[in-house]
C-alpha positions as CSV (number, residue, x, y, z in Angstrom):
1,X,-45.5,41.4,-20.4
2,X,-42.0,39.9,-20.8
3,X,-42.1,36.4,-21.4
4,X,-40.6,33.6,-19.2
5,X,-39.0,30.5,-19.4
6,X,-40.1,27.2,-17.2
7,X,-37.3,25.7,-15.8
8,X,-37.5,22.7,-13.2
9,X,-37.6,22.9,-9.5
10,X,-34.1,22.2,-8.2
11,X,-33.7,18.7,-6.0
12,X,-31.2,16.7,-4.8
13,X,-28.6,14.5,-6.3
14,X,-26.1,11.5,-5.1
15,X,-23.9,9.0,-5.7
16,X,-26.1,6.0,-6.6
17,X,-23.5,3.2,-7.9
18,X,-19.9,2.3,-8.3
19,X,-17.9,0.7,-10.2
20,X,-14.2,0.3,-12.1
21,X,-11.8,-1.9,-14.4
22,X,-8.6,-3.2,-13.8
23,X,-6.4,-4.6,-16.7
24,X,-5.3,-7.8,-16.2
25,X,-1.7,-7.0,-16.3
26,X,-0.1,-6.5,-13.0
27,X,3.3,-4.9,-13.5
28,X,5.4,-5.0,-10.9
29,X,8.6,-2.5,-10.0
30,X,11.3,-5.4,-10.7
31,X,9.6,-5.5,-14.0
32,X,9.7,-1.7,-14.8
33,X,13.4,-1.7,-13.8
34,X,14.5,-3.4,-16.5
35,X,13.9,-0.5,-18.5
36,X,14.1,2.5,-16.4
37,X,17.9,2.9,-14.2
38,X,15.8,2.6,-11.1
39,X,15.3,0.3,-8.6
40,X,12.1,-1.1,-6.3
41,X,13.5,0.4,-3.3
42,X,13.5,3.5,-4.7
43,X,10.1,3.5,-6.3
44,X,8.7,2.6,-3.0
45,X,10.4,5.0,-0.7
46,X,10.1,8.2,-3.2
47,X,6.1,7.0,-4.4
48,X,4.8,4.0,-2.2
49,X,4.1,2.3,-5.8
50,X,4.6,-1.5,-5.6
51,X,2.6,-2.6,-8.8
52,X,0.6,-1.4,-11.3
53,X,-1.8,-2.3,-14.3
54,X,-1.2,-1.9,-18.1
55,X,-3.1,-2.7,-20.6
56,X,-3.5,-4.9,-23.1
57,X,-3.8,-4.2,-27.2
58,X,-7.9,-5.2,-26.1
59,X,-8.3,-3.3,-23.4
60,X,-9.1,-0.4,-25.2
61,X,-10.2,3.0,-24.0
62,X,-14.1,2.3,-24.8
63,X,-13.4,-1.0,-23.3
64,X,-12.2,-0.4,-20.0
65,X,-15.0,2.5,-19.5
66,X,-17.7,0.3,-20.6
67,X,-16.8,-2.4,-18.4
68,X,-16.5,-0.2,-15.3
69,X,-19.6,1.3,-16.4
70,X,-21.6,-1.8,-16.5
71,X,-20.5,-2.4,-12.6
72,X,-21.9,0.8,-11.8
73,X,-24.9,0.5,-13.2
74,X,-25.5,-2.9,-11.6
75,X,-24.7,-1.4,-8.4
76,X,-27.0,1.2,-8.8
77,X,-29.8,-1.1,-10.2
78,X,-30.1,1.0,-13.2
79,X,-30.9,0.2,-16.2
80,X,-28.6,1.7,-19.4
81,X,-31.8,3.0,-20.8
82,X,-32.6,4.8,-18.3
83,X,-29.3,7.0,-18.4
84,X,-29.8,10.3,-19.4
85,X,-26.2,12.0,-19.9
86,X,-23.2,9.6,-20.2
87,X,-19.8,12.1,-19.3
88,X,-16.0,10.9,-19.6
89,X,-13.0,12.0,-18.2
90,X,-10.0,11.3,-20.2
91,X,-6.1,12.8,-21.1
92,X,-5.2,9.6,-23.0
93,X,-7.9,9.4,-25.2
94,X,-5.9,9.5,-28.6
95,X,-8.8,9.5,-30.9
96,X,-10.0,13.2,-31.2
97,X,-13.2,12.2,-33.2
98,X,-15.8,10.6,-32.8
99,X,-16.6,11.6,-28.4
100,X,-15.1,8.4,-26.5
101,X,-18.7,9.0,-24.3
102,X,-20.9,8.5,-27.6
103,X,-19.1,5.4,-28.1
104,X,-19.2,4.3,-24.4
105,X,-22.7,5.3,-25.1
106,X,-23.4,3.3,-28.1
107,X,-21.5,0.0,-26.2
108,X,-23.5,-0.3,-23.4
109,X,-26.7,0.3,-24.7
110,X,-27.5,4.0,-23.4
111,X,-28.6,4.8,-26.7
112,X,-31.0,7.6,-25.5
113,X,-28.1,9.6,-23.5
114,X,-26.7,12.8,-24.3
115,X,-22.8,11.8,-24.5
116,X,-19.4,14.5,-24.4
117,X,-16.0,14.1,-23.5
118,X,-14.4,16.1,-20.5
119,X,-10.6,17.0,-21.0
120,X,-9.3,18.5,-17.1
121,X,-6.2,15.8,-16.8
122,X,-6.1,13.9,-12.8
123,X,-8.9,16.5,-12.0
124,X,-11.7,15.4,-14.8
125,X,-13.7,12.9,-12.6
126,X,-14.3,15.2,-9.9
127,X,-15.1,18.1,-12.6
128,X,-17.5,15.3,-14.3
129,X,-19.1,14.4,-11.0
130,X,-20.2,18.5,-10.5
131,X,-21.5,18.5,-13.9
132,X,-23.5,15.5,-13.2
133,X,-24.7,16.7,-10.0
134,X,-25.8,19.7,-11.5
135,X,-27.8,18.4,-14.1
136,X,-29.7,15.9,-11.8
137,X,-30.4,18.7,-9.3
138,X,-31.6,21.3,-12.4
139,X,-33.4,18.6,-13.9
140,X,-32.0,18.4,-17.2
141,X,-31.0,15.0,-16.3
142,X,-32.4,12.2,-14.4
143,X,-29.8,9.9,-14.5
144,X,-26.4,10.4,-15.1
145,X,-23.2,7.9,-15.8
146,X,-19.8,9.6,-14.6
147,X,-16.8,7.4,-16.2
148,X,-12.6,8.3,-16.0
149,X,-10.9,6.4,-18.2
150,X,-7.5,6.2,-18.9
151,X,-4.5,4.6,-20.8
152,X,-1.2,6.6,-19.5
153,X,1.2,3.9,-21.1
154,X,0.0,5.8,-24.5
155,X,1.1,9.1,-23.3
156,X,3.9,8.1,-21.3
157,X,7.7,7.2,-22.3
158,X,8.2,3.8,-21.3
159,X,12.0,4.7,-21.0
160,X,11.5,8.0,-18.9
161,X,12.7,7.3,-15.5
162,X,11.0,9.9,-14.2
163,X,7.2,9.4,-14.4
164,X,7.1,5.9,-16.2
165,X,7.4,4.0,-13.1
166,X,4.2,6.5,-11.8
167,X,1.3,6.6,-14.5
168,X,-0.7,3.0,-15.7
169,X,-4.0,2.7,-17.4
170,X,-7.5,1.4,-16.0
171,X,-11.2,2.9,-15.4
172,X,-13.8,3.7,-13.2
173,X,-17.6,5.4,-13.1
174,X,-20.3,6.5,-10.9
175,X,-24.1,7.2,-12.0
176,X,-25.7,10.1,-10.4
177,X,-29.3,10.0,-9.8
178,X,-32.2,12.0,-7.6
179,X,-32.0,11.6,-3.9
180,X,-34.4,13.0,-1.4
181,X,-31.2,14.6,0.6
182,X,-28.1,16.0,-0.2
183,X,-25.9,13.6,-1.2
184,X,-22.9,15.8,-3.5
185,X,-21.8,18.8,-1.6
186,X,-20.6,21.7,-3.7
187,X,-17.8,21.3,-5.6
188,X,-14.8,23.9,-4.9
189,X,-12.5,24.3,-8.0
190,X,-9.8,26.1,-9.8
191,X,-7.2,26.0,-12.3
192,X,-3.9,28.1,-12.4
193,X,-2.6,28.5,-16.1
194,X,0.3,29.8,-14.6
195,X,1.7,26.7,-13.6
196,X,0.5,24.7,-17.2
197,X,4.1,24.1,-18.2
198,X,4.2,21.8,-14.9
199,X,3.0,18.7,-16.8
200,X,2.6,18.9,-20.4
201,X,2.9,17.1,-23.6
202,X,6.4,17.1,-25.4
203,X,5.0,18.3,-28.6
204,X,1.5,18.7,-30.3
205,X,0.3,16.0,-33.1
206,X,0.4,18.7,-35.3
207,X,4.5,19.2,-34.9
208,X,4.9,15.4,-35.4
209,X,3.2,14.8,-38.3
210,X,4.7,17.9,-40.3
211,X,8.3,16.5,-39.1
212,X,8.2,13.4,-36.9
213,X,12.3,13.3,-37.1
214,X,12.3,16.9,-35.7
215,X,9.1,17.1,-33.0
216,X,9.5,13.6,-31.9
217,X,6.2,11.4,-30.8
218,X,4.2,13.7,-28.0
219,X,5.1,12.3,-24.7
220,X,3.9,13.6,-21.4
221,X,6.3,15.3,-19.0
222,X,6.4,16.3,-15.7
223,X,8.1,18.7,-13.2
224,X,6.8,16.4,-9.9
225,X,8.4,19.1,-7.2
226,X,6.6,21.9,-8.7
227,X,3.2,19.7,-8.6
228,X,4.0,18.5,-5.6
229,X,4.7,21.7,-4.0
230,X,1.8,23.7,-5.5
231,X,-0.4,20.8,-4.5
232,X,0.7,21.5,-0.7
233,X,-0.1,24.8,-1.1
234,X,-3.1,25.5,-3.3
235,X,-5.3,21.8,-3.0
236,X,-4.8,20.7,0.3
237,X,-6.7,24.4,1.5
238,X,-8.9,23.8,-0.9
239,X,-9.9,20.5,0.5
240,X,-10.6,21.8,3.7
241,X,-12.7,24.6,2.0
242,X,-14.7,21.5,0.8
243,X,-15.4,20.2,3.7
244,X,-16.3,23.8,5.3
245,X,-19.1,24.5,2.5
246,X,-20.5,20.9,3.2
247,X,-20.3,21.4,6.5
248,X,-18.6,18.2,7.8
249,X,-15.8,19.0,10.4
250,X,-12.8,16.8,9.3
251,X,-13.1,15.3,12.4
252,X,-16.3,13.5,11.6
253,X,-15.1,12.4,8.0
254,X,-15.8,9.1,7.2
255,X,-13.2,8.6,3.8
256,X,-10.6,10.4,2.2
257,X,-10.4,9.6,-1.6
258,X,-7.6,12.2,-3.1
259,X,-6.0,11.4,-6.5
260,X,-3.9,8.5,-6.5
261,X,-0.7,11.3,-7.4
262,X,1.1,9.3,-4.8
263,X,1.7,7.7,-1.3
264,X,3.7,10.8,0.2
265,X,1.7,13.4,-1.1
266,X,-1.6,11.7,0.3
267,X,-0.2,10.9,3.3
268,X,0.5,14.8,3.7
269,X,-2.5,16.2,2.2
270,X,-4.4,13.3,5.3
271,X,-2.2,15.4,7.7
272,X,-2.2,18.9,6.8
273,X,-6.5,18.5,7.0
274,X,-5.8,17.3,10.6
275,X,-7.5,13.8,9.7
276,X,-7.8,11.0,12.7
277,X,-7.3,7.6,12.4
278,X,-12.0,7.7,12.7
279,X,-11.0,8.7,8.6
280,X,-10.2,5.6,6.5
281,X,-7.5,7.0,3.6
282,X,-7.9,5.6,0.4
283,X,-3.9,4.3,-1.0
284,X,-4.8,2.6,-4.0
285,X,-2.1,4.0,-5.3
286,X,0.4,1.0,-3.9
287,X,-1.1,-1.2,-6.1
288,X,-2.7,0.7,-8.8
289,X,-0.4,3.3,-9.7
290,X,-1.5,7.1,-11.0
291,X,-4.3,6.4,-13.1
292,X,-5.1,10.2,-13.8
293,X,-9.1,10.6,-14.5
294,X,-9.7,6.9,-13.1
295,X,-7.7,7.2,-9.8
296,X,-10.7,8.3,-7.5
297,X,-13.6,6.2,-8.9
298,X,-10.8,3.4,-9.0
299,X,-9.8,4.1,-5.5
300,X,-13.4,4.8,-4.0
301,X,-14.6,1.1,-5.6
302,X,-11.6,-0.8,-3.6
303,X,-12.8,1.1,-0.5
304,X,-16.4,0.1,-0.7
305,X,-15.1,-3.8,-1.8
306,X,-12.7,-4.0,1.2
307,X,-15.4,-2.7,3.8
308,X,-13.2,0.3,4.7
309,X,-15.7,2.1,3.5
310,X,-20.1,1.3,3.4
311,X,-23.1,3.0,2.3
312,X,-24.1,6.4,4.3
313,X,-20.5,7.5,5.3
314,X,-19.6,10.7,4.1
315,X,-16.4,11.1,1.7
316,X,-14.3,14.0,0.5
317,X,-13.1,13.0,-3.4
318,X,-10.4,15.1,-4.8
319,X,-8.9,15.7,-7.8
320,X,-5.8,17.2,-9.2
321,X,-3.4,17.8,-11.8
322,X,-2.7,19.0,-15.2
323,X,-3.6,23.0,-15.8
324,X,-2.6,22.8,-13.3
325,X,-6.2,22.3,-11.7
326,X,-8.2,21.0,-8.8
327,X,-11.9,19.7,-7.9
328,X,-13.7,18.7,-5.2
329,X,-16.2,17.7,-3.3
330,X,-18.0,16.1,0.0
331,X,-20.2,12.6,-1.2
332,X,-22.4,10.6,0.5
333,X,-21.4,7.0,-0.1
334,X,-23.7,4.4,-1.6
């Protein structure tokens, strides 16, 4: 008789706490134009940014996700010994070894919980948030700490006029738990290699430390019409696929929470799913900047602060970016 392997019932999972860090430095455009040949005017009108936050030399990757971790876990009523897994989302993370998560871990007292990294660029939370949801609905977890975390002003030229005006630093985190309903929706996803060389790095490490005069330090680049453009066409369907396999008609959404990318495109993406003013859009982004991995936990925790948004309303989160790649999926705020 073969033999068989117990494996737990399946359940439920949701969101059960939110929470996120801000640095304290609020940068404004007059500021970045000092550097950059731009102007605010045109910063405004081409991404809706007015300000954003950088960080300080303190303000350190573990910091900020520790910090926004300890609000979430407050909001939950959680305890950090009762966390299970601890996942992060991060592209800035400099530090290749040891995991930032076994770290974050280690800071926060979690020091039972499974910890690993998650590399997927502006889509990594919403990746995360799957995993999560997975795990708490197998079983394998009980509790489970989402975090992005980012510092673009490490990855980004400060003198590219381009994307420096765009990208800023900050965190933010969810922890997943059991729920006696549904409270994550399945997660559509993808990622298109063929559009990688969209947003890149300039170099790898290895090229700059064989010939730093010849490679150049690693920046970040971007192509933001092709993004933009493939966004349009491949994430905005797939958001309304999101809402379809949750079964929510966009006309009874309660929040939109897209990547922070910027005003223009979330202001399309709102109209293209046919969204009434009954959704509240989150725009973060006008004061917050692109924070890549952070930008939707970030974005979702100024909506529940402000009261545009309160326990029980459903929310589509979306995620996109570098892969170029996309994930998403319908919550149940807490």
């Amino acid at each position: 008789m073969p033999q068989q392997i117990k494996v737990a019932e399946g359940g439920h999972s949701a969101i059960l706490g939110v929470g996120g860090y801000r640095p304290r430095r609020a940068v404004a455009n007059d500021e970045l134009c000092r550097r950059i040949d731009s102007t605010d005017e045109w910063i405004v009108s081409h991404s809706g940014i007015r300000e954003r936050r950088f960080a300080a030399p303190d303000e350190t990757l573990p910091a900020m996700a520790s910090a926004a971790a300890g609000k979430a876990l407050a909001h939950a009523g959680v305890q950090p010994s009762a966390v299970d897994l601890l996942l992060v989302a991060s592209m800035s993370n400099l530090v290749q070894t040891p995991p930032l998560a076994a770290v974050v871990a280690h800071d926060i007292g979690a020091r039972q919980a499974a910890a690993m990294d998650l590399s997927a660029a502006c889509a990594g939370f919403c990746h995360a948030l799957a995993v999560a949801s997975d795990a708490v609905r197998a079983g394998s977890a009980r509790h489970v700490l989402v975090i992005g975390a980012e510092r673009m002003t490490d990855i980004v030229d400060p003198a590219d006029r381009t994307i420096a005006f765009l990208f800023a630093d900050g965190a933010g985190a969810v922890v997943v738990g059991p729920s006696d309903t549904p409270g994550i929706g399945p997660v559509v996803r993808r990622a298109d290699g063929a559009f990688a060389g969209a947003l890149r790095m300039t170099a790898g490490w290895d090229s700059f430390a064989a010939d730093p005069a010849a490679a150049g330090r690693p920046w970040m680049r971007m192509d933001g019409r092709r993004v933009f453009r493939w966004a349009m066409d491949e994430v905005a369907p797939a958001a309304r696929r999101a809402l379809t396999v949750a079964g929510i008609p966009a006309a009874e959404l309660g929040v939109f929470v897209p990547h922070q990318a910027n005003l223009r495109m979330i202001d399309l993406m709102a109209e293209r799913l046919g969204l009434t003013d009954r959704t509240e859009v989150a725009r973060d982004v006008v004061v917050s900047g692109n924070t890549s991995a952070a930008s939707v936990p970030l974005a979702l925790e100024a909506m529940l602060d402000s009261g545009r948004a309160r326990g029980g309303q459903s929310a589509l989160l979306l995620g996109f970016g570098a892969g170029l790649n996309f994930a998403g999926q319908v919550v149940l705020l807490p």
